[in-house]
C-alpha positions as CSV (number, residue, x, y, z in Angstrom):
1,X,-10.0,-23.0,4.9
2,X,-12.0,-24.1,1.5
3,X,-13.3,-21.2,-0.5
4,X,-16.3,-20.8,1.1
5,X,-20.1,-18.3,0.9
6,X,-20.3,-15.6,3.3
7,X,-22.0,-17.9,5.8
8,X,-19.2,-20.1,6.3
9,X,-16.8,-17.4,6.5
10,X,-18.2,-16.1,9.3
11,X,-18.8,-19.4,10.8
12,X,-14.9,-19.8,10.9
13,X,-14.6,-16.2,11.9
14,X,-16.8,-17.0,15.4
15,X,-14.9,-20.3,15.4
16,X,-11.2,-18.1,15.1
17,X,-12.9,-15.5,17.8
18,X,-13.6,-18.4,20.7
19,X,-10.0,-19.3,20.2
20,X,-8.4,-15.9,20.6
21,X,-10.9,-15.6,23.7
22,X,-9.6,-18.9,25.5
23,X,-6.2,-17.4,24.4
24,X,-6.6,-14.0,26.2
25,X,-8.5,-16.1,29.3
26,X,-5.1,-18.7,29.2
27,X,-3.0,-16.0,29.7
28,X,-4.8,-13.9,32.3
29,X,-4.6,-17.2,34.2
30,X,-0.8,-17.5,33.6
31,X,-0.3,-14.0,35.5
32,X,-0.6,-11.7,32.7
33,X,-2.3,-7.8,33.5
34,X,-3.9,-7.8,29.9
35,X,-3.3,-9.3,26.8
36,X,-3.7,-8.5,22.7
37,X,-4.2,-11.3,19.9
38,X,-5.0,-11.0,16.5
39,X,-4.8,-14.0,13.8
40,X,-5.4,-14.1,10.1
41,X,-6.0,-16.9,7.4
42,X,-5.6,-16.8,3.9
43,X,-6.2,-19.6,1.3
44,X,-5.5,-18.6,-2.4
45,X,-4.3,-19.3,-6.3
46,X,-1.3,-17.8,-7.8
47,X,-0.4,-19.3,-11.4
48,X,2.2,-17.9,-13.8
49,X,2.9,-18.6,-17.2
50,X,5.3,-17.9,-19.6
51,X,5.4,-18.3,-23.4
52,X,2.8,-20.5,-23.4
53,X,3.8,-22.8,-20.8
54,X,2.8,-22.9,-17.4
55,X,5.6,-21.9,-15.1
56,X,4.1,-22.0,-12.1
57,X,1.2,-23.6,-10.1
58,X,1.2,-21.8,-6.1
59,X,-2.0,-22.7,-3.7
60,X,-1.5,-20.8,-0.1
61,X,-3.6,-22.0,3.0
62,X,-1.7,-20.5,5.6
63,X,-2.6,-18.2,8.9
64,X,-1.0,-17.7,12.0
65,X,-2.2,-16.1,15.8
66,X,0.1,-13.6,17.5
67,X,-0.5,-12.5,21.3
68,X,1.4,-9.6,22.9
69,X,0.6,-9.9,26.4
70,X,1.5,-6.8,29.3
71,X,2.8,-7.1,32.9
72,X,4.0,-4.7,35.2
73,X,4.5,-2.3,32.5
74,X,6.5,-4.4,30.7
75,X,5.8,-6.4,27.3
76,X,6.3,-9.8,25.9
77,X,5.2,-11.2,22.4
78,X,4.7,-14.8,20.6
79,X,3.2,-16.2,18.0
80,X,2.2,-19.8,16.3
81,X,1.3,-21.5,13.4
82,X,-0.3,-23.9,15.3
83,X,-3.5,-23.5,17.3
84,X,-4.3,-26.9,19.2
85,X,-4.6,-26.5,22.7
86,X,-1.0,-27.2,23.8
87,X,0.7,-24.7,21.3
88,X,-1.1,-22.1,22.4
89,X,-0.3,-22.8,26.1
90,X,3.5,-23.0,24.9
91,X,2.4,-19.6,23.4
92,X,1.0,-17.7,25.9
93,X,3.9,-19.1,28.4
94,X,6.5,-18.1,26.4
95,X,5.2,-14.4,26.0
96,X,4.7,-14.1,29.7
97,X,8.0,-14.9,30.3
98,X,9.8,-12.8,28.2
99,X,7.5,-9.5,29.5
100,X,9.2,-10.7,32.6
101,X,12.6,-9.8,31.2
102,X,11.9,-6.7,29.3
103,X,12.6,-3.0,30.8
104,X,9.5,-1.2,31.7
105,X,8.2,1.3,29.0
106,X,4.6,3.2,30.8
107,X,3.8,3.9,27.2
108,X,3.4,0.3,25.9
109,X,0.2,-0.7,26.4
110,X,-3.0,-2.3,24.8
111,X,-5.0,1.1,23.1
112,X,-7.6,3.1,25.4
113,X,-11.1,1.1,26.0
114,X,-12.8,4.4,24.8
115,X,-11.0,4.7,21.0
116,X,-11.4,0.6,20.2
117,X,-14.3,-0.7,17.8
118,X,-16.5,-2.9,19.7
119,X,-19.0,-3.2,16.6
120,X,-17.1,-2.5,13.3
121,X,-19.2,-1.8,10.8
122,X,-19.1,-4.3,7.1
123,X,-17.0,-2.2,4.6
124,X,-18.0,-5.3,1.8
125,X,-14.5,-6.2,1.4
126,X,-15.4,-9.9,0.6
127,X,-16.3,-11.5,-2.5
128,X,-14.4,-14.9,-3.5
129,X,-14.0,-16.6,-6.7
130,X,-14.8,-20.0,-7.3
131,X,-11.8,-20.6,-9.6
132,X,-10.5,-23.6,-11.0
133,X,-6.5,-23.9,-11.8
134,X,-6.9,-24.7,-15.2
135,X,-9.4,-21.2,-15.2
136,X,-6.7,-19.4,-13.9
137,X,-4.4,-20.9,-16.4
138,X,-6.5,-20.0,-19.6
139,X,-6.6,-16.4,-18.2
140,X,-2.8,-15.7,-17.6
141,X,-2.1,-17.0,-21.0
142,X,-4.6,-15.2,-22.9
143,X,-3.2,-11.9,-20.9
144,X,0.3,-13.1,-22.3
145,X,-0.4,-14.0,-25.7
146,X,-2.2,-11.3,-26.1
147,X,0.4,-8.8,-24.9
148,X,2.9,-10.9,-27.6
149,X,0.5,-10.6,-30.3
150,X,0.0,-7.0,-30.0
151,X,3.7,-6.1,-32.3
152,X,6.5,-7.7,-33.8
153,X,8.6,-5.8,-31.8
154,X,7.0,-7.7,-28.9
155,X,9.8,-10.7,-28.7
156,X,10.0,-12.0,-25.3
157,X,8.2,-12.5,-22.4
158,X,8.8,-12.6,-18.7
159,X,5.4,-14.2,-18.2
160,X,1.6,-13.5,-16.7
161,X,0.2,-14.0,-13.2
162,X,-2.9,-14.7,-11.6
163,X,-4.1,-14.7,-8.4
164,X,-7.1,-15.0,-6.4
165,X,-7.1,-14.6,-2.5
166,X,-9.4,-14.7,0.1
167,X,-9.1,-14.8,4.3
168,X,-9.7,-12.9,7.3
169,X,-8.3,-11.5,10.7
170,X,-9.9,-11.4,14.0
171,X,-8.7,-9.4,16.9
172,X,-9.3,-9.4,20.5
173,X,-7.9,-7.7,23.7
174,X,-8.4,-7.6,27.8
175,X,-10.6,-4.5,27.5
176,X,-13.6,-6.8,25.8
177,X,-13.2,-6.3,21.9
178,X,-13.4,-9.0,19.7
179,X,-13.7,-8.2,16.3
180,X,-12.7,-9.9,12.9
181,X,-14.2,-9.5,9.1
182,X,-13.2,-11.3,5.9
183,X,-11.4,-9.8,2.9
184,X,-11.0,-10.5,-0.7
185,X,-8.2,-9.4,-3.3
186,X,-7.5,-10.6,-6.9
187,X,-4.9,-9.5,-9.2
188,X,-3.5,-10.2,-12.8
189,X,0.1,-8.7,-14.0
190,X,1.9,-9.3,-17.0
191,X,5.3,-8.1,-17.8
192,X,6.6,-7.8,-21.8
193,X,10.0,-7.3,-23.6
194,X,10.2,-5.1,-26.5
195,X,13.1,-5.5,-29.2
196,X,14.0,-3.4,-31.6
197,X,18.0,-3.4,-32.8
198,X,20.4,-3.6,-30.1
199,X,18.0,-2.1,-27.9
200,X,15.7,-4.2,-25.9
201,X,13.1,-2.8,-23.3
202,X,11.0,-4.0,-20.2
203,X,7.9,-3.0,-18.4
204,X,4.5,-4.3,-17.2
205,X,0.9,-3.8,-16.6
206,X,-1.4,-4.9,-13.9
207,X,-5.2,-4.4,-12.4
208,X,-5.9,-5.2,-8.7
209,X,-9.5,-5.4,-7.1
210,X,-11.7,-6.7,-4.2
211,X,-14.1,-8.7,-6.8
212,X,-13.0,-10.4,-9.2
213,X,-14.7,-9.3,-12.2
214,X,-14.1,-6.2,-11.6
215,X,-10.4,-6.1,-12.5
216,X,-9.4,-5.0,-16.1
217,X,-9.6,-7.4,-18.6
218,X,-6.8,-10.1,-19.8
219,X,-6.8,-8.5,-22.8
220,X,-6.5,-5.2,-21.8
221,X,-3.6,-5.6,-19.3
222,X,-2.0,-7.6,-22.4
223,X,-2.0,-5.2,-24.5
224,X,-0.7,-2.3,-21.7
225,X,2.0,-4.3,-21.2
226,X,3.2,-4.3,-24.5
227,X,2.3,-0.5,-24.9
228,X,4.3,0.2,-22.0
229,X,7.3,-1.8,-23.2
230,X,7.1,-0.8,-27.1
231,X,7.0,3.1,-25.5
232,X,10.3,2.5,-24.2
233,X,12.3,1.6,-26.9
234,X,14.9,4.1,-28.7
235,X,15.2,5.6,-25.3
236,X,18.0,8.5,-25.0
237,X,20.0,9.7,-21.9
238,X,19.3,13.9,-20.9
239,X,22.2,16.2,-20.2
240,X,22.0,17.2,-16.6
241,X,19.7,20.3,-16.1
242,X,16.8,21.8,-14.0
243,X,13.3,21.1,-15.3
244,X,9.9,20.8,-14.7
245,X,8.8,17.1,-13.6
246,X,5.7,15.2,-14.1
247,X,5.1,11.9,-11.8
248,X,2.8,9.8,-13.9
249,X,-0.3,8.5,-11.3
250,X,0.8,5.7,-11.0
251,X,4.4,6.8,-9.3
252,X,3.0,9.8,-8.1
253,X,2.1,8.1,-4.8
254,X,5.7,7.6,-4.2
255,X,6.2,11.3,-3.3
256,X,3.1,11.3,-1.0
257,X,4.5,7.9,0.2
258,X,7.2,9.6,1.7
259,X,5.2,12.4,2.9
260,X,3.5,9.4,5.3
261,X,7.0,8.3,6.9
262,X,7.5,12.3,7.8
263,X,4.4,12.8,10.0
264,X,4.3,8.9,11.4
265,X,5.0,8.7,14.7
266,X,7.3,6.7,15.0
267,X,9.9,9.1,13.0
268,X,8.2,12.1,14.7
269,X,9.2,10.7,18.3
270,X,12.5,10.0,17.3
271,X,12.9,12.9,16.2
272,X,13.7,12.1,12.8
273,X,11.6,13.7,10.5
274,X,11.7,17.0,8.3
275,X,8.4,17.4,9.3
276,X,8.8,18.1,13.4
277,X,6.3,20.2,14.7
278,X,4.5,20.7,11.5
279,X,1.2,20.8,12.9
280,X,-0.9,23.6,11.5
281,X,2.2,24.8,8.9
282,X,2.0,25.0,5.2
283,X,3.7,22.0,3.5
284,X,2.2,22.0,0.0
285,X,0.5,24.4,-1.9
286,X,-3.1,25.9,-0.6
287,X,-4.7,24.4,-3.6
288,X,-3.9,20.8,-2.3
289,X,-6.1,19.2,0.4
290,X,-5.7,15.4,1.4
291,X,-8.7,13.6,2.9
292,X,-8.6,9.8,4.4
293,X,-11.6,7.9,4.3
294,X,-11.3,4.1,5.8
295,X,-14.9,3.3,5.4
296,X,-15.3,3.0,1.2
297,X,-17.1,0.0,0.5
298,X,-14.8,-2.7,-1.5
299,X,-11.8,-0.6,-1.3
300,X,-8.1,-1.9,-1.4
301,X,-7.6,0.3,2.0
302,X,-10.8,0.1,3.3
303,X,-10.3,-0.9,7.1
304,X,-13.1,0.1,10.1
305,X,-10.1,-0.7,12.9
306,X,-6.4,-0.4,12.7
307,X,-4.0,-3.1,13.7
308,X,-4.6,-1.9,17.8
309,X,-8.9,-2.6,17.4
310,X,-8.8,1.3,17.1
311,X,-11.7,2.6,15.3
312,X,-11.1,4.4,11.9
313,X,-13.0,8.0,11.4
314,X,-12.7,9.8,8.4
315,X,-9.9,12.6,8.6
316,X,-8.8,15.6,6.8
317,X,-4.8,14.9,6.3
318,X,-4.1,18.4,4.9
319,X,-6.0,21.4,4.8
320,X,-6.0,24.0,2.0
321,X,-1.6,23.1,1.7
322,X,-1.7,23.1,5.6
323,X,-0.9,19.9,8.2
324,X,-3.6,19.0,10.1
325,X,-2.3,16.0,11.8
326,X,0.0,13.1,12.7
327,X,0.0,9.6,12.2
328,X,0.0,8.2,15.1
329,X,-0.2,4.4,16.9
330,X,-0.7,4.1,20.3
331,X,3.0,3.9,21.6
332,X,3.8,6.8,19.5
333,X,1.0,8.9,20.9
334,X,1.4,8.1,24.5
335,X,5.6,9.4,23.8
336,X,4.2,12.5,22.3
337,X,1.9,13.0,24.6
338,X,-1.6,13.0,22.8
339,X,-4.0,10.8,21.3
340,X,-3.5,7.7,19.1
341,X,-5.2,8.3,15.1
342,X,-5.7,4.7,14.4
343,X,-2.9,4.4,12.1
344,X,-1.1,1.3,13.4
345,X,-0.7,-0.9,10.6
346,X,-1.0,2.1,8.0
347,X,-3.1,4.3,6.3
348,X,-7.0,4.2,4.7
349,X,-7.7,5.6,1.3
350,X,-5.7,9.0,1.3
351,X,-7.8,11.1,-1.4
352,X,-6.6,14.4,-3.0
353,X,-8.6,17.3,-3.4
354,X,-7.7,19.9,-5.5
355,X,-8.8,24.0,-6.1
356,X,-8.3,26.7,-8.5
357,X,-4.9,26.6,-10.4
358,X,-4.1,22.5,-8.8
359,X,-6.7,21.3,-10.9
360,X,-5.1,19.6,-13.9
361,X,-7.5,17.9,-15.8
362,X,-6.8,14.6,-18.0
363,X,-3.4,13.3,-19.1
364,X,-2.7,14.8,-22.0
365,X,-4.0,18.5,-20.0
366,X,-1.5,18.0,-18.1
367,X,1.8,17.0,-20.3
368,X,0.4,20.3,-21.3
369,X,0.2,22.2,-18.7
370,X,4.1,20.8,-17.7
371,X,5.4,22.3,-21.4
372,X,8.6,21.6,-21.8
373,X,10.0,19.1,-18.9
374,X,10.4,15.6,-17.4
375,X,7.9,13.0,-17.3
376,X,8.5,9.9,-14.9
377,X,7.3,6.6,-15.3
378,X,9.5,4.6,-13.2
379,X,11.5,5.3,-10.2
380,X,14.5,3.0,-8.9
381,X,16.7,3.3,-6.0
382,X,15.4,4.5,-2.2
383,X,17.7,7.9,-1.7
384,X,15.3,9.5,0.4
385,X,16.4,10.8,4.0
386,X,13.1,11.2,5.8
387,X,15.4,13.1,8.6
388,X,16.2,15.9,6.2
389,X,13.9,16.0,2.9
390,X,17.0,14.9,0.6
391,X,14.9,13.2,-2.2
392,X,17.6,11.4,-4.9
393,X,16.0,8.5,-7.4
394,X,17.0,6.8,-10.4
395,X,14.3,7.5,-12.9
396,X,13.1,6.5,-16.2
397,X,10.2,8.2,-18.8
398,X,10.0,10.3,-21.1
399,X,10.9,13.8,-22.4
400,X,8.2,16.2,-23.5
401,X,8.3,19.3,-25.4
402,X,5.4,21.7,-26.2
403,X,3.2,19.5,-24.2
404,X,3.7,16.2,-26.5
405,X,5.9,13.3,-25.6
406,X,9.1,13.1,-27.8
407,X,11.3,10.5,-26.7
408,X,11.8,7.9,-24.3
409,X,14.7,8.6,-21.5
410,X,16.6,6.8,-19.1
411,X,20.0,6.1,-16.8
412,X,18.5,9.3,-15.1
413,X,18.9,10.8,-11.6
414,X,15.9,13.0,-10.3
415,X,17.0,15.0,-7.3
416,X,15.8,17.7,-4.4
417,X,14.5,18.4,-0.9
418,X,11.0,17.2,-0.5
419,X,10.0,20.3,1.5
420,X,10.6,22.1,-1.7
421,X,9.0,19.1,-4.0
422,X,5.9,19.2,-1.9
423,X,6.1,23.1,-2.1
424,X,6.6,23.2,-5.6
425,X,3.7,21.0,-6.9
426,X,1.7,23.2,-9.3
427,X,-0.8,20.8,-10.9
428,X,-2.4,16.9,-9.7
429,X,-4.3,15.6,-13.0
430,X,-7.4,13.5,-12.8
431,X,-6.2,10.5,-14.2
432,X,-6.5,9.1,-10.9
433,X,-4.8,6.0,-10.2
434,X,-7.3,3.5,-7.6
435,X,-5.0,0.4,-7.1
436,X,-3.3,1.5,-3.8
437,X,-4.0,3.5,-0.6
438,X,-2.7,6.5,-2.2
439,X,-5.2,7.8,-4.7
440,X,-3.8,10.5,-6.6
441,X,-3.3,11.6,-10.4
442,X,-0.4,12.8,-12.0
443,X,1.7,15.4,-10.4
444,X,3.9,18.1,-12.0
445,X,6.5,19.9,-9.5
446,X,7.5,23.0,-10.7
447,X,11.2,22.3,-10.7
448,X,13.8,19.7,-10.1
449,X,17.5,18.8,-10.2
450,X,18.0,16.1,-13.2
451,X,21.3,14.5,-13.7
452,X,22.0,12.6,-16.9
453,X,24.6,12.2,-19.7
């Protein structure tokens, strides 16, 4: 797939949707009841550097088609690389025949005709880069040499990358939809090594975007990364105690993160989540509301249909602190018993909305608002038990004292039950992070459990 104008795009898009049709036909005609395929394509740049020198040179032009097809109630699933005629046969026959071993399930199933998006509407989530290697080159190494021209202290490197993607996905099932669109995303990271004594300190930078020339500058992500590194250095280790806590933005989609696994359905119909017949209750503070909006134009997690062809509508998550719904594919909802939310394949541009007292202003309002406390920057480890709200990281950051940063801190453990983190948040900044799904600012919790020294 070349790099290609909108036109041709969709030209290989139509081309993409008569072969998931013939698909879908092919295996009505091999005895299937109905039948789901979806196939993407992606074609892309990654280049790295590292202290000058190129490091690595990565093109991608890969895709692949998947078809799930259903008989008697019961499921079978294949997928290929390769989409010539006879491959797809092989397929389609191999998918039929392993529904015919599987035990019947009468909630598996293709979605309901009535939620699917027969005409999606255009989010503008495509807009490609004509970019030459040697462009990309020149732009990861002026990221990196300008992160190790930013201080003396800045000695090592563990390179810059670029990348520059483009594709699409096209979907299509037995109840008539057949929809696809084309996507762009572009990225540049660099990660520095600060060096001062015997101590020696890591971190990075990045900026993430739908259009190219949108995304930060290589000089400003170069000289992040070196901020971020240098800000680490003469770091201390805390005696164990209980204190306030600041997420920075950028981690503070963590907590929320986990927040998503309690009400998905799959967890909920397993019965293994905290958050079991939730619906309705109070789960964060009244000040906090959570909205999801799939339809933003160029946004990272911008989607009109899920994974299932099931359309995306704009939802209110949480109401004034209060649960107003599940997550929910399909499957899950036909084993609960209700109505699927078009979340299979994940969630659309979660947005918090704050009140009163939540609203915490910039980042520096809100080291002051936490006082005296923990800040985290990094988190490391995955101690979190979904099934009871046991939260337990490894963290790193920094202390703060009278609202100004101190010191630097790390070999941390940050610990609690996430119905009492959730409870306890008391302020969400406006420093709002917009490179994920998750867009949040910083968080401060009112209190948690930090073990140190």
């Amino acid at each position: 797939m070349p790099m290609s104008d909108s036109d041709s795009i969709q030209m290989q898009i139509e081309q993409v949707k008569n072969r998931v049709n013939d698909a879908m036909n092919m295996a009505k005609s091999l005895g299937a009841d109905g039948a789901e395929v979806a196939m993407s394509r992606q074609q892309g740049l990654s280049v790295s550097t590292r202290l000058g020198e190129v490091e690595n040179v990565e093109f991608t032009n890969d895709g692949g088609l998947g078809i799930t097809v259903y008989k008697d109630g019961r499921k079978g699933s294949a997928s290929t690389a390769d989409l010539s005629e006879k491959a797809l046969k092989q397929a389609i026959e191999a998918a039929v025949n392993i529904a015919k071993y599987t035990s019947v399930d009468e909630c598996s199933g293709m979605a309901d005709k009535e939620s699917l998006a027969m005409s999606p509407q255009d989010l503008d989530l495509y807009h490609p880069k004509v970019l030459t290697t040697e462009q990309a080159i020149s732009l990861a190494k002026a990221c990196e040499d300008t992160a190790l021209a930013y201080d003396k202290r800045i000695t090592n490197s563990d390179g810059a990358t670029l990348a520059s993607f483009e594709g699409f996905k096209v979907y299509g099932n037995s109840h008539g939809q057949l929809v696809g669109y084309p996507s762009t995303r572009h990225s540049l990271s660099c990660v520095m090594i600060a060096n001062e004594g015997d101590d020696m300190q890591r971190d990075y930078a990045y900026t993430v975007s739908r259009e190219f020339d949108a995304m930060e500058s290589a000089t400003k992500v170069g000289q992040q990364a070196s901020r971020e590194a240098l800000s680490r250095l003469g770091a201390r280790k805390l005696a164990t105690t209980k204190v306030p806590v600041m997420f920075r933005a950028d981690i503070a989609n963590t907590l929320f993160g986990h927040f998503i696994a309690a009400i998905s359905g799959g967890n909920l119909y397993r019965k293994s989540s905290f958050l079991m017949d939730s619906i309705g209750k109070q789960v964060f503070p009244d000040f906090l509301s959570i909205s999801e909006r799939p339809h933003l134009k160029k946004a990272l997690a911008s989607g009109a249909f899920d994974a299932e062809g099931v359309a995306t509508l704009d939802r209110e998550i949480i109401t004034d602190g209060s649960l107003a719904t599940y997550l929910l594919t399909s499957y899950s909802a036909r084993k609960m018993g209700l109505k699927t939310t078009g979340h299979a394949g994940g969630i659309h541009n979660w947005q918090l909305g704050m009140k009163g007292a939540g609203q915490g202003g910039d980042f520096d309002a809100m080291l002051k608002t936490l006082g005296t406390g923990l800040l985290v920057t990094e988190l490391m480890g995955q101690g979190v038990n979904v099934v009871t709200g046991d939260y337990s990281r490894g963290a790193a950051g920094f202390w703060v004292e009278n609202g100004e940063i101190a010191y630097a801190v790390d070999e941390i453990t940050i610990a609690g039950k996430l119905q009492d983190i959730f409870a306890g948040i008391v302020a969400i900044g406006n420093d709002t992070d917009m490179r994920g799904s998750i867009r949040t600012g910083s968080v401060i919790v009112n209190e948690m459990q930090v073990a140190g020294s």
